[in-house]
Backbone and ligand atoms as CSV (ligand in chain L), in Angstrom:
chain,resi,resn,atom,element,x,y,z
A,1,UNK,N,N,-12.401,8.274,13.679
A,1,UNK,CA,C,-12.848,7.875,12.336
A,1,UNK,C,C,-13.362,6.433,12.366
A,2,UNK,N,N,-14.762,6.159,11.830
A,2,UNK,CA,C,-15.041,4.947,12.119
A,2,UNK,C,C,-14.368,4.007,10.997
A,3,UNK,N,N,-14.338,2.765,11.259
A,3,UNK,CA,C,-13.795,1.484,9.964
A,3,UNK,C,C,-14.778,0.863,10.228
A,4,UNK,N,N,-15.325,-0.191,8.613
A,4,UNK,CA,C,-15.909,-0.282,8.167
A,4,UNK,C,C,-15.619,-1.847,7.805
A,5,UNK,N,N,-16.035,-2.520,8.212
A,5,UNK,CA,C,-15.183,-3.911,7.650
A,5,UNK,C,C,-15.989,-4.465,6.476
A,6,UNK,N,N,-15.211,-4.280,5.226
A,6,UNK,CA,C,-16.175,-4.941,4.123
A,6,UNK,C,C,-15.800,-6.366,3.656
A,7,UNK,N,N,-14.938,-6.655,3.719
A,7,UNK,CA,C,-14.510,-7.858,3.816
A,7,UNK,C,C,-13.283,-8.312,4.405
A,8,UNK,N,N,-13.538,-10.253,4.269
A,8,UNK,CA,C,-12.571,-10.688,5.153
A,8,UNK,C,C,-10.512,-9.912,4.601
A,9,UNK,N,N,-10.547,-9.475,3.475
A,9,UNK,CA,C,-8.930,-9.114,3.048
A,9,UNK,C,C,-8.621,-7.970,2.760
A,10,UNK,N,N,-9.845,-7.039,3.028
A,10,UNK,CA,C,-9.459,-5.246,3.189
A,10,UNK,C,C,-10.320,-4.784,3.857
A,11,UNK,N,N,-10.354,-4.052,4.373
A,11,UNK,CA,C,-11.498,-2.928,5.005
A,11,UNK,C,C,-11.463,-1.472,4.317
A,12,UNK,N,N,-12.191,-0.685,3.999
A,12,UNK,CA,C,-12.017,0.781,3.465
A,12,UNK,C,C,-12.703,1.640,4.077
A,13,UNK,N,N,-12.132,2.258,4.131
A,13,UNK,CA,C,-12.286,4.024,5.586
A,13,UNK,C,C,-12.415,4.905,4.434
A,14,UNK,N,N,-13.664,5.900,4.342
A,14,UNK,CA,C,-13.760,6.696,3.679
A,14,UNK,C,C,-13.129,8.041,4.346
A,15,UNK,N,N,-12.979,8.715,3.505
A,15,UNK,CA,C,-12.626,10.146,3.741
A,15,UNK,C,C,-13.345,11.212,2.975
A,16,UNK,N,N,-13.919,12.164,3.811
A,16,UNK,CA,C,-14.392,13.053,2.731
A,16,UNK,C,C,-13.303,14.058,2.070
A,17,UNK,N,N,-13.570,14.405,0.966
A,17,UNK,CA,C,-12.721,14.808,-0.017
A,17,UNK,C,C,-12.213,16.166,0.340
A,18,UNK,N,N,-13.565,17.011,1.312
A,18,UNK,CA,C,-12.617,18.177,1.689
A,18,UNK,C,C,-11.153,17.751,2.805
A,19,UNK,N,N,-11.490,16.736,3.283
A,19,UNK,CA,C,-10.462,16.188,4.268
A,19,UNK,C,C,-9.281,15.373,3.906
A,20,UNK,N,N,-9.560,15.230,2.536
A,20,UNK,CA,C,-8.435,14.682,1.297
A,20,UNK,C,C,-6.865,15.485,2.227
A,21,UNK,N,N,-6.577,16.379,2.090
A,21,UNK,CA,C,-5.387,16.966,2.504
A,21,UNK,C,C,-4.963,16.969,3.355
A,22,UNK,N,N,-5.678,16.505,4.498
A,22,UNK,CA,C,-5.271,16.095,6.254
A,22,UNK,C,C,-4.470,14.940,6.190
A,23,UNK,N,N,-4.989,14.393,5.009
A,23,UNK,CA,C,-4.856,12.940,5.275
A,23,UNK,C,C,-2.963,12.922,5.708
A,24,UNK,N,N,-2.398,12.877,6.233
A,24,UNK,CA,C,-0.817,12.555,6.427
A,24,UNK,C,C,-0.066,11.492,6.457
A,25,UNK,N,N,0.839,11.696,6.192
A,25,UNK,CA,C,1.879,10.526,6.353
A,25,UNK,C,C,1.678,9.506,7.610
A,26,UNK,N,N,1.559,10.179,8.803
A,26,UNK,CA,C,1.450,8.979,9.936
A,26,UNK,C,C,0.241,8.855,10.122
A,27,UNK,N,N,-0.705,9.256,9.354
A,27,UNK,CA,C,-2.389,8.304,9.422
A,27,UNK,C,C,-2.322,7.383,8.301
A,28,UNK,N,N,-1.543,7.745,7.523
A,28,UNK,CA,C,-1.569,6.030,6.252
A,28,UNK,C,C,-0.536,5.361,6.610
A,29,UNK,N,N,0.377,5.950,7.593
A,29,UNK,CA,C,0.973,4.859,8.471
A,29,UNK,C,C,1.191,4.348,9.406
A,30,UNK,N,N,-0.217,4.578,10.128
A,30,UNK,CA,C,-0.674,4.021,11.190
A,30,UNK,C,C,-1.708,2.960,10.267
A,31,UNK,N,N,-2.399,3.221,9.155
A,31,UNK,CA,C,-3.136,2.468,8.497
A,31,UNK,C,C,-2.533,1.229,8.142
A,32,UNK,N,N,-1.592,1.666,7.346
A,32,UNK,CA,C,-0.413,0.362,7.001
A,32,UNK,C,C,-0.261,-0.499,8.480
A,33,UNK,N,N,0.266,-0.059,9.409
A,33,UNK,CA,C,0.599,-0.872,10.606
A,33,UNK,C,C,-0.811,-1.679,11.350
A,34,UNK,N,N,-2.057,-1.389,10.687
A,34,UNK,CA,C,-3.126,-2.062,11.155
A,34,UNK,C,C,-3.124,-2.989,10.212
A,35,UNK,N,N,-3.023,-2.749,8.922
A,35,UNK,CA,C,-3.090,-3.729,7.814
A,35,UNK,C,C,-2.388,-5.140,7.971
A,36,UNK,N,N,-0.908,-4.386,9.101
A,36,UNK,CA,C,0.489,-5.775,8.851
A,36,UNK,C,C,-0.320,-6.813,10.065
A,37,UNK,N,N,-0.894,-6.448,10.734
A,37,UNK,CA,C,-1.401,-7.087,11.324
A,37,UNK,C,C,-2.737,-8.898,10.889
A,38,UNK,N,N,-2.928,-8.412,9.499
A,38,UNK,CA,C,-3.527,-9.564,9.148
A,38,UNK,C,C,-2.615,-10.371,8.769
A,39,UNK,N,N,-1.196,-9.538,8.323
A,39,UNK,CA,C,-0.235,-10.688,7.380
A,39,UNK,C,C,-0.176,-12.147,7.644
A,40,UNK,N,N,-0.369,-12.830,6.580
A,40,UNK,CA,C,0.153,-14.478,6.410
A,40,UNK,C,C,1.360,-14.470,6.010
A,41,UNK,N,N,2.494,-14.633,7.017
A,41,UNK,CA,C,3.643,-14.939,6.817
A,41,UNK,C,C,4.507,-15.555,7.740
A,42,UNK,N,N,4.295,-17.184,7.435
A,42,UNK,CA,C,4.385,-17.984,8.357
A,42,UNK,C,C,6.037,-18.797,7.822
A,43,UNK,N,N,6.517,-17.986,6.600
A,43,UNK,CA,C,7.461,-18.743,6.131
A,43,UNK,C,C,8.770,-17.566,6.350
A,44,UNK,N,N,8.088,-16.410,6.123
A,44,UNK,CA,C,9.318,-15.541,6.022
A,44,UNK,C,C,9.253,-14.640,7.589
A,45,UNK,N,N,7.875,-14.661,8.513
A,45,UNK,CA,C,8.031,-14.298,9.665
A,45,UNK,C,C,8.495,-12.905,9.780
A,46,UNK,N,N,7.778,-12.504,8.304
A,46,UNK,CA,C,8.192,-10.736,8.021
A,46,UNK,C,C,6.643,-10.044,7.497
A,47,UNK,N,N,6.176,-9.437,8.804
A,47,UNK,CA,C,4.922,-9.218,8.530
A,47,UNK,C,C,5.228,-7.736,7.628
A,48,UNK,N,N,4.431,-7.554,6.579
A,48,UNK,CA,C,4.088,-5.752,6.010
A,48,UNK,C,C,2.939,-5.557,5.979
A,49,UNK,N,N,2.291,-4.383,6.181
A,49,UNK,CA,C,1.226,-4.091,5.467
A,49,UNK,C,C,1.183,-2.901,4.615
A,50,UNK,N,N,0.049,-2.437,4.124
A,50,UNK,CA,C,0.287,-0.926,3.154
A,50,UNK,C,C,-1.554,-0.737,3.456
A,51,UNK,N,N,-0.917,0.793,3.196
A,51,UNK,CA,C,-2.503,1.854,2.735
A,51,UNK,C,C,-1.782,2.279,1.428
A,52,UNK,N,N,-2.963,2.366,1.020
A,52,UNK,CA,C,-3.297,3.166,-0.253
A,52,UNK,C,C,-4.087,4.693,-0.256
A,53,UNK,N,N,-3.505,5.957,-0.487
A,53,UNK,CA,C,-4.640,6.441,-0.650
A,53,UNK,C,C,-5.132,6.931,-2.057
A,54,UNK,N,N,-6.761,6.821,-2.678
A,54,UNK,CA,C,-7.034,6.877,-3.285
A,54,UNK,C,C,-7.979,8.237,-3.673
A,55,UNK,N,N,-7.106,9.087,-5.512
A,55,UNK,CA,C,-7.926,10.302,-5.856
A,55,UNK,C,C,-9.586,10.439,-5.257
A,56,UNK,N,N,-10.205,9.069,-4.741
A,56,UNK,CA,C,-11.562,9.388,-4.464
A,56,UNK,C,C,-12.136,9.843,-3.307
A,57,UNK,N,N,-10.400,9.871,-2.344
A,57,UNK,CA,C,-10.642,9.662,-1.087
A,57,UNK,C,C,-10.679,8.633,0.221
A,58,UNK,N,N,-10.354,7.359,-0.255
A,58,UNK,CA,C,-10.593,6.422,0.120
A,58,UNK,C,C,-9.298,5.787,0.566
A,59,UNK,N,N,-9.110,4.665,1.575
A,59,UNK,CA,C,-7.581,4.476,1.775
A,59,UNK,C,C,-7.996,3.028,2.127
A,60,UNK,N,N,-7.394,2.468,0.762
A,60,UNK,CA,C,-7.439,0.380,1.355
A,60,UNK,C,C,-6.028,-0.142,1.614
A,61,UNK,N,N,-6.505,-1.243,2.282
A,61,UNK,CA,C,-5.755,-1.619,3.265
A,61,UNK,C,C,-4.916,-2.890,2.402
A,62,UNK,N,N,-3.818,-3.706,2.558
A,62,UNK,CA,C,-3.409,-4.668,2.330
A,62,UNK,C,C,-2.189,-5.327,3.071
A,63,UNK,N,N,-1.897,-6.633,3.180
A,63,UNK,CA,C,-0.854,-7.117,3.888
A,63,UNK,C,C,-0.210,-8.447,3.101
A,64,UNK,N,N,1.164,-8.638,3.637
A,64,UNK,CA,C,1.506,-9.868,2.336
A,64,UNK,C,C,1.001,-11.504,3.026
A,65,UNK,N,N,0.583,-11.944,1.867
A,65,UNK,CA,C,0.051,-13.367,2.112
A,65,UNK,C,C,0.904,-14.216,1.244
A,66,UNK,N,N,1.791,-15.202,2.406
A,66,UNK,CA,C,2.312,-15.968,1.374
A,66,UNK,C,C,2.143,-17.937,1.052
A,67,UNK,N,N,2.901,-17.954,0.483
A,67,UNK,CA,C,2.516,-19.564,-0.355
A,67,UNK,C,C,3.986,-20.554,0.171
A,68,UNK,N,N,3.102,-21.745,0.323
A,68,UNK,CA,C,4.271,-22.563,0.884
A,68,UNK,C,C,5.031,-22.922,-0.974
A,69,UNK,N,N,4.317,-22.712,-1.595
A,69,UNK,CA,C,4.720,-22.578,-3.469
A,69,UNK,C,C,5.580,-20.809,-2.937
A,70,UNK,N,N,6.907,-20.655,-2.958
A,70,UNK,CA,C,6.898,-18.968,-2.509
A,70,UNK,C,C,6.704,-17.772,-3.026
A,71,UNK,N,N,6.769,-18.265,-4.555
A,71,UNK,CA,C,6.896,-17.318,-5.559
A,71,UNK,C,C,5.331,-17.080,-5.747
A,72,UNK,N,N,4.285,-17.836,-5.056
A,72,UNK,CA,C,3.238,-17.123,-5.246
A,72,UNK,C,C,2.934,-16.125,-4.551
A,73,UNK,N,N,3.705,-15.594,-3.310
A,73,UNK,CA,C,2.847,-14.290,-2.281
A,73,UNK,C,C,2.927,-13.217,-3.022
A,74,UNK,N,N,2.257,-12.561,-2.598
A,74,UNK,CA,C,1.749,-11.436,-2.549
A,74,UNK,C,C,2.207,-10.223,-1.901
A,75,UNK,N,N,2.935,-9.359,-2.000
A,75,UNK,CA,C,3.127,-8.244,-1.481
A,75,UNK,C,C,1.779,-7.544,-0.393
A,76,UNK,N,N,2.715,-6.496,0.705
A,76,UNK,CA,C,1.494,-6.170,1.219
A,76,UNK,C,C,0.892,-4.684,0.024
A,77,UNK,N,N,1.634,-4.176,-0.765
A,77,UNK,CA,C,1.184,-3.398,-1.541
A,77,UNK,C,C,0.253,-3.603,-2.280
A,78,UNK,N,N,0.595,-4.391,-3.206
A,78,UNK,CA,C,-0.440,-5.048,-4.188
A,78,UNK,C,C,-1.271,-5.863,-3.764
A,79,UNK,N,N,-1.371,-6.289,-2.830
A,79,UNK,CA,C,-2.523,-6.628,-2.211
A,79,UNK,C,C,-3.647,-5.419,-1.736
A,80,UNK,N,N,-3.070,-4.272,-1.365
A,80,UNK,CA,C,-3.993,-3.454,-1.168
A,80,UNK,C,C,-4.695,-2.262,-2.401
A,81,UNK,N,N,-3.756,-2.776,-3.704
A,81,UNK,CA,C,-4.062,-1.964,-4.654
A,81,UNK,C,C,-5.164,-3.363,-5.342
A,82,UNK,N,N,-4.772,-3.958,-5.479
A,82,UNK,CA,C,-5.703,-5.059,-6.212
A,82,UNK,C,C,-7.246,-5.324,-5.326
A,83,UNK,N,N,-6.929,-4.780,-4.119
A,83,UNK,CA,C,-8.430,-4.466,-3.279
A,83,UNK,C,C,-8.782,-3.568,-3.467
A,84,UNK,N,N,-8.618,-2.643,-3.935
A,84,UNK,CA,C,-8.849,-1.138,-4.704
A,84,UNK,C,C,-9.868,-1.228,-5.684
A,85,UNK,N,N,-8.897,-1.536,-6.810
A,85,UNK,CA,C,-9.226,-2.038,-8.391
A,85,UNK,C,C,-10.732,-3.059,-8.268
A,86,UNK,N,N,-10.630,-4.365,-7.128
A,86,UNK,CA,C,-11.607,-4.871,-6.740
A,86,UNK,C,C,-12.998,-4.152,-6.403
A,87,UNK,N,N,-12.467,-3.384,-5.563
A,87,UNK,CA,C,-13.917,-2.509,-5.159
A,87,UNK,C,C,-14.287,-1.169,-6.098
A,88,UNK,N,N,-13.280,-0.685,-6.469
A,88,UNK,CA,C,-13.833,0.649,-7.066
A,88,UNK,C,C,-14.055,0.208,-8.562
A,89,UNK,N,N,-13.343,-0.371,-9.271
A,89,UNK,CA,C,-12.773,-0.751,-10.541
A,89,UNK,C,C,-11.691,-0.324,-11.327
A,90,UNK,N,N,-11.401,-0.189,-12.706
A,90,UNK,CA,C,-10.459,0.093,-13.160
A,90,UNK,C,C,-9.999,1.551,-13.420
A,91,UNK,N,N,-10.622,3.018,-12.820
A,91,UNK,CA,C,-10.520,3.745,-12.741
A,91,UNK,C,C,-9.491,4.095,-11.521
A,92,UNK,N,N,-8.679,3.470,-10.652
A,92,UNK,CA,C,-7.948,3.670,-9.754
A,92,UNK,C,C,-7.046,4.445,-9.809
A,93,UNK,N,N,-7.176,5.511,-8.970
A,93,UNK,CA,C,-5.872,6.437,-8.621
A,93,UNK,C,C,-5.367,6.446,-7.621
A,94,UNK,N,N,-4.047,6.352,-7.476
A,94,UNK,CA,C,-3.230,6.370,-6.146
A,94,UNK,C,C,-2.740,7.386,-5.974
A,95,UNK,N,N,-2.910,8.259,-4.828
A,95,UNK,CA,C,-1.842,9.792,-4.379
A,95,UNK,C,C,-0.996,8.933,-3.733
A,96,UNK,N,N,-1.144,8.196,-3.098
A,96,UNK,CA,C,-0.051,7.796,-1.699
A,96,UNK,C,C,0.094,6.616,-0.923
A,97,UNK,N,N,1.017,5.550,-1.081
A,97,UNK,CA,C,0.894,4.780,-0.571
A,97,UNK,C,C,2.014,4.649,0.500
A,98,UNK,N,N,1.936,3.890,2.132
A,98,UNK,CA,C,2.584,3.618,2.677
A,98,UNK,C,C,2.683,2.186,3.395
A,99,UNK,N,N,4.214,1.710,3.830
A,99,UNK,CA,C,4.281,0.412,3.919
A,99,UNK,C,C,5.134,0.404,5.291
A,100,UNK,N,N,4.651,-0.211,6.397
A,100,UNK,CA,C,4.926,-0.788,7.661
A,100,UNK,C,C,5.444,-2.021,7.461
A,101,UNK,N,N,6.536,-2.417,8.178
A,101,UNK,CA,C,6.536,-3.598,8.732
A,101,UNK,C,C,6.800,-3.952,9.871
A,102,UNK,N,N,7.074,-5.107,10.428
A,102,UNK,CA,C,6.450,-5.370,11.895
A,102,UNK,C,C,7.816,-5.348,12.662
A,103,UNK,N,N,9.224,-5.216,11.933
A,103,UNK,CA,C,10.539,-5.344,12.447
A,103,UNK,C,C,10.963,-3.827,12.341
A,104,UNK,N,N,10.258,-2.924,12.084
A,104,UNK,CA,C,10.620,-1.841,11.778
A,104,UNK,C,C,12.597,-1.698,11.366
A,105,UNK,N,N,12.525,-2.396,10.470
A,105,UNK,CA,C,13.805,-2.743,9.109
A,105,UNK,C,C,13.412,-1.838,8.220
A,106,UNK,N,N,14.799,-0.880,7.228
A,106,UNK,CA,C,14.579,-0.809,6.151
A,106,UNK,C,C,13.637,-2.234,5.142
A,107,UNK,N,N,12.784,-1.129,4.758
A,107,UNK,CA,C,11.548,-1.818,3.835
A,107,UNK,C,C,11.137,-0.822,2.870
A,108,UNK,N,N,11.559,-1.034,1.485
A,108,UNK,CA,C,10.800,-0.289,-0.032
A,108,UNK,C,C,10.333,-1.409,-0.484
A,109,UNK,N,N,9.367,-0.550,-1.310
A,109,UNK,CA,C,8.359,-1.858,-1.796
A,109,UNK,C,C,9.543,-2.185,-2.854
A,110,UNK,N,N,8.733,-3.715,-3.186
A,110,UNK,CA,C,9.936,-4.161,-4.274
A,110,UNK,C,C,9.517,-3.972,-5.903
A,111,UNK,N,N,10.609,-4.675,-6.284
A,111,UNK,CA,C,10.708,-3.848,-8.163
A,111,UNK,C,C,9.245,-3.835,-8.609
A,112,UNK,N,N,8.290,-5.366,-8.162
A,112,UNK,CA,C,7.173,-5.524,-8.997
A,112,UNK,C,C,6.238,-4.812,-8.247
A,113,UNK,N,N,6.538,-4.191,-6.968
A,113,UNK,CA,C,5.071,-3.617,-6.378
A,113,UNK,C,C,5.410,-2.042,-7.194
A,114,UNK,N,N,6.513,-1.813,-7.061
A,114,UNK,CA,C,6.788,-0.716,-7.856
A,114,UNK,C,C,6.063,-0.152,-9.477
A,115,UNK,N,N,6.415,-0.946,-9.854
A,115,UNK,CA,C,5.721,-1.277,-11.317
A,115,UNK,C,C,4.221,-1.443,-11.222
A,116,UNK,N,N,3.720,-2.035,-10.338
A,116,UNK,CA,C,2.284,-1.659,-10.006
A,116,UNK,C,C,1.689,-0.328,-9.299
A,117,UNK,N,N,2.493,-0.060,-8.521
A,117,UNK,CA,C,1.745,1.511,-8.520
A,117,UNK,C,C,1.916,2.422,-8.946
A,118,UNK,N,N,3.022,2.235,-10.318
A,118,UNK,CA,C,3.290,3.491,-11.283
A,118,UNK,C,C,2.030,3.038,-12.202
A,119,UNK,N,N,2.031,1.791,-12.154
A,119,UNK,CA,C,0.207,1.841,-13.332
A,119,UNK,C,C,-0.522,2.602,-12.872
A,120,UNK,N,N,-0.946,2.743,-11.836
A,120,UNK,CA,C,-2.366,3.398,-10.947
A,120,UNK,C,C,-1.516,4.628,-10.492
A,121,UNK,N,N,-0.747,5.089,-10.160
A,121,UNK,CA,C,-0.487,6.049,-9.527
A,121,UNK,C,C,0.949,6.945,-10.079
A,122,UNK,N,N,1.124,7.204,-11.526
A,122,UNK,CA,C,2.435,7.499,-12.177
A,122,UNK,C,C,3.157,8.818,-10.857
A,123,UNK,N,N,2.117,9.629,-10.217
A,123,UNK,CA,C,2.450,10.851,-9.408
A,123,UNK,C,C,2.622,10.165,-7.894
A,124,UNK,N,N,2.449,8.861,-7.612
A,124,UNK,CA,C,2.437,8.805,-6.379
A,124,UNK,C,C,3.625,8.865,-5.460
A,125,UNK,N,N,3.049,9.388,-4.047
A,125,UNK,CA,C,3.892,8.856,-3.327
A,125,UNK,C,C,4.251,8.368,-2.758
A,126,UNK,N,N,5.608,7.561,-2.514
A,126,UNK,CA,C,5.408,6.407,-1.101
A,126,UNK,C,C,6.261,6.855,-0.134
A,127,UNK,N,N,5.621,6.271,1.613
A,127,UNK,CA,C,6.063,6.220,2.435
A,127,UNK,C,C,6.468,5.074,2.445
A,128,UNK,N,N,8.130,5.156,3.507
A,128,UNK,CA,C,8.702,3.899,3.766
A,128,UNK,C,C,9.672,3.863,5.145
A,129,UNK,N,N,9.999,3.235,5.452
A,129,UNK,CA,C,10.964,2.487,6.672
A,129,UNK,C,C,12.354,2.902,5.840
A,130,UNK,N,N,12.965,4.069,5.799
A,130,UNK,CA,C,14.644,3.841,4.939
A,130,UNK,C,C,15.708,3.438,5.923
A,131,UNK,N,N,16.923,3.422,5.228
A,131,UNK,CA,C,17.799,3.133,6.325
A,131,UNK,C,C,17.783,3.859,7.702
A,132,UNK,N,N,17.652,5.594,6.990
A,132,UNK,CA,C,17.545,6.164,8.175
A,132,UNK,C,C,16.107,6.749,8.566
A,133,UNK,N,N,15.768,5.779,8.562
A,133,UNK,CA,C,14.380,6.525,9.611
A,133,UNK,C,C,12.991,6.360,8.548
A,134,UNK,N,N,12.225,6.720,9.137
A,134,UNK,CA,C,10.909,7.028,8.013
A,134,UNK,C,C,11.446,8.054,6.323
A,135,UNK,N,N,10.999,7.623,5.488
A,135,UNK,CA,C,11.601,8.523,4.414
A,135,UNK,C,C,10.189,8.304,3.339
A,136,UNK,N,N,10.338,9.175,2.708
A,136,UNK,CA,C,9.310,9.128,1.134
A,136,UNK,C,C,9.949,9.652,-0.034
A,137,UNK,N,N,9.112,9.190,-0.777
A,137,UNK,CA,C,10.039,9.075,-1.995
A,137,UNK,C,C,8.910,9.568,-3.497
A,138,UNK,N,N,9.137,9.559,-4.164
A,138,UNK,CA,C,7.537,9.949,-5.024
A,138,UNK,C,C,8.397,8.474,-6.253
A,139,UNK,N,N,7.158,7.670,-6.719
A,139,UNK,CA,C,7.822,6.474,-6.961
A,139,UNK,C,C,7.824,6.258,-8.773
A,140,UNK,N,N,8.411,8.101,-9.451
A,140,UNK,CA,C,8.964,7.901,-10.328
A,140,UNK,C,C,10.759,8.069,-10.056
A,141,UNK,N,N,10.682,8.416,-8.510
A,141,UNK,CA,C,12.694,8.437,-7.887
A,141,UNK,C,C,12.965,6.846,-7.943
A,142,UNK,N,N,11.507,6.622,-6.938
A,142,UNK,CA,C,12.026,4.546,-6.955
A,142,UNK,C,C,11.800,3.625,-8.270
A,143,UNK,N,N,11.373,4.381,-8.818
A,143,UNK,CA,C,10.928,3.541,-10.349
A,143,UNK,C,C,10.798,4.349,-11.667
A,144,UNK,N,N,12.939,4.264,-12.028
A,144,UNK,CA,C,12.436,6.208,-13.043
A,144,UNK,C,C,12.364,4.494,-14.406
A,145,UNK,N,N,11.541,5.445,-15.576
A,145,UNK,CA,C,11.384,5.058,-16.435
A,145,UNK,C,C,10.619,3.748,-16.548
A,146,UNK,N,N,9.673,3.917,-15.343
A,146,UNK,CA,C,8.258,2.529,-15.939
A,146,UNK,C,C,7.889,2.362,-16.655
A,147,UNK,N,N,7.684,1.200,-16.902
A,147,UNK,CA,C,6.908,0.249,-18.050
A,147,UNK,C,C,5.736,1.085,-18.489
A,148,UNK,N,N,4.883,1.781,-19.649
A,148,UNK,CA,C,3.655,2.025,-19.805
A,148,UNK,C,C,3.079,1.635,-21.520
A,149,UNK,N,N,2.638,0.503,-21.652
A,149,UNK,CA,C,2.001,0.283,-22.880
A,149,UNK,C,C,1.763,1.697,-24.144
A,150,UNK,N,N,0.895,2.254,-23.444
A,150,UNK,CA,C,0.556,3.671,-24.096
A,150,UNK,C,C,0.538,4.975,-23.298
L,1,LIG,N1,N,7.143,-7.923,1.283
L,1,LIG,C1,C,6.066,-7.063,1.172
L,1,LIG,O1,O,4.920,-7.458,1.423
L,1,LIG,N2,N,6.314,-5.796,0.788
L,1,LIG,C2,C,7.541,-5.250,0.594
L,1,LIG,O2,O,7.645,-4.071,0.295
L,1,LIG,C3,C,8.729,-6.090,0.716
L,1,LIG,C4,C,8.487,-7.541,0.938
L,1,LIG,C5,C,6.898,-9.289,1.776
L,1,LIG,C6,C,6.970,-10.387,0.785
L,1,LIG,C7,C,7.264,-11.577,1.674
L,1,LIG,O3,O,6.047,-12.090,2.195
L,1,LIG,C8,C,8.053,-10.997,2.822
L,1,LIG,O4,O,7.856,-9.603,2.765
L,1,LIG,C9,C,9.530,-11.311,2.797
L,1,LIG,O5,O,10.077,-11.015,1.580
């Protein structure tokens, strides 16, 4: 599958839509584990990255970037959903997101990445690092009763 580098803080790999259903768990997490590879994390020395995959077919990439300010980083999740939203716009759907990290440690995304991909993705699911082993979860189990305006 070729990649596509569109810019310097995501790249996006199309998929055609009949191939939507191939897509698996260890190709968005092999995606994720290419992603952790850009991480800026020079303070916590805990690289993540994430794929996204998206209703259009599409799977972006993100990794966490952080701030010597700390409370400004960035998750590697929401970093790859906010490259989403960036490129496609506000029509974003998420089937599936998964998250690598570079210590292969239990790793779930946290409360606020949570809360962000129940906006975009109320059905999604995530892959993760659990205690025991690779696990998924669909992230109204990791996040029952999200926040939704309307
Ligand atoms: N981090 C993520 O990027 N995603 C997660 O799911 C958990 C935590 C990052 C934030 C910070 O840069 C580092 O991991 C340590 O907390």
């Amino acid at each position: 599958m070729t990649c596509h580098c569109i810019d310097s803080y995501f790249w996006v790999r199309r998929v055609p839509k009949k191939n939507l259903a191939k897509i698996g768990r260890a190709q968005l997490l092999r995606s994720a584990r290419q992603a952790m590879k850009n991480a800026y994390a020079p303070y916590s020395n805990f690289k993540v990255g994430a794929a996204i995959l998206t209703s259009a077919g599409d799977v972006f990439l993100g990794c966490n970037v952080e701030n010597a300010s700390y409370g400004m980083t960035n998750c590697a999740e929401r970093t790859a959903i906010f490259a989403a939203v960036a490129k496609q716009g506000p029509g974003l759907e998420i089937l599936a997101v998964a998250v690598a990290n570079e210590q292969g440690v239990p790793c779930s995304p946290c409360g606020a990445c949570r809360q962000v991909i129940y906006e975009f993705g109320p059905d999604a699911i995530v892959f993760f690092q659990g205690k025991k082993g690779s696990q998924q979860a669909s992230i109204t189990d990791l996040l029952p009763d999200g926040f939704r305006l309307k």
